[in-house]
N, C-alpha and C positions, 0 to 999 in steps of 0.2 A: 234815597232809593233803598228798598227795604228787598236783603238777598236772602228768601225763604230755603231751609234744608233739602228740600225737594230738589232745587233749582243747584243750590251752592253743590251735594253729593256730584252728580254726577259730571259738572264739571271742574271739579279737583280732580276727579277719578279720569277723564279725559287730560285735563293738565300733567298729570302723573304717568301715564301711557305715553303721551309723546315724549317727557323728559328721559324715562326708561328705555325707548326705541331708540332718540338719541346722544344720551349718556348712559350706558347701561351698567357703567360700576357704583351710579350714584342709585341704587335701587333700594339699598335697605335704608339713606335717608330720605327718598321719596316716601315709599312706605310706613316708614315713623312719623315722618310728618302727616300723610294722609289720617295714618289712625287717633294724632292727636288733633287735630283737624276737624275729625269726626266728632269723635269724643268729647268735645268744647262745645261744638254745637248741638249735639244730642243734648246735655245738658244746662246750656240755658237756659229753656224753658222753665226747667224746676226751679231756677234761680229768680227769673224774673214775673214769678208769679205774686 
């Protein structure tokens, strides 16, 4: 099963909204994680060209 950026963004970004609703002191490592998250996946492509 192959999870396209499209698909994977917005539910991390759903994953991450309900973990912050609730646990909300754990917000700046949802956060961090989201952005490295992102960040990994924006860049594979260049990788596996």
């Amino acid at each position: 099963m192959r999870i396209d950026i499209d698909i994977a963004a917005p539910l991390i970004a759903l994953l991450a909204g309900i973990l912050i609703l609730v646990v909300p002191r754990f917000l700046n490592y949802v956060v961090a994680i989201y952005l490295i998250v992102i960040g990994i996946l924006g860049l594979i492509p260049l990788f596996t060209r």
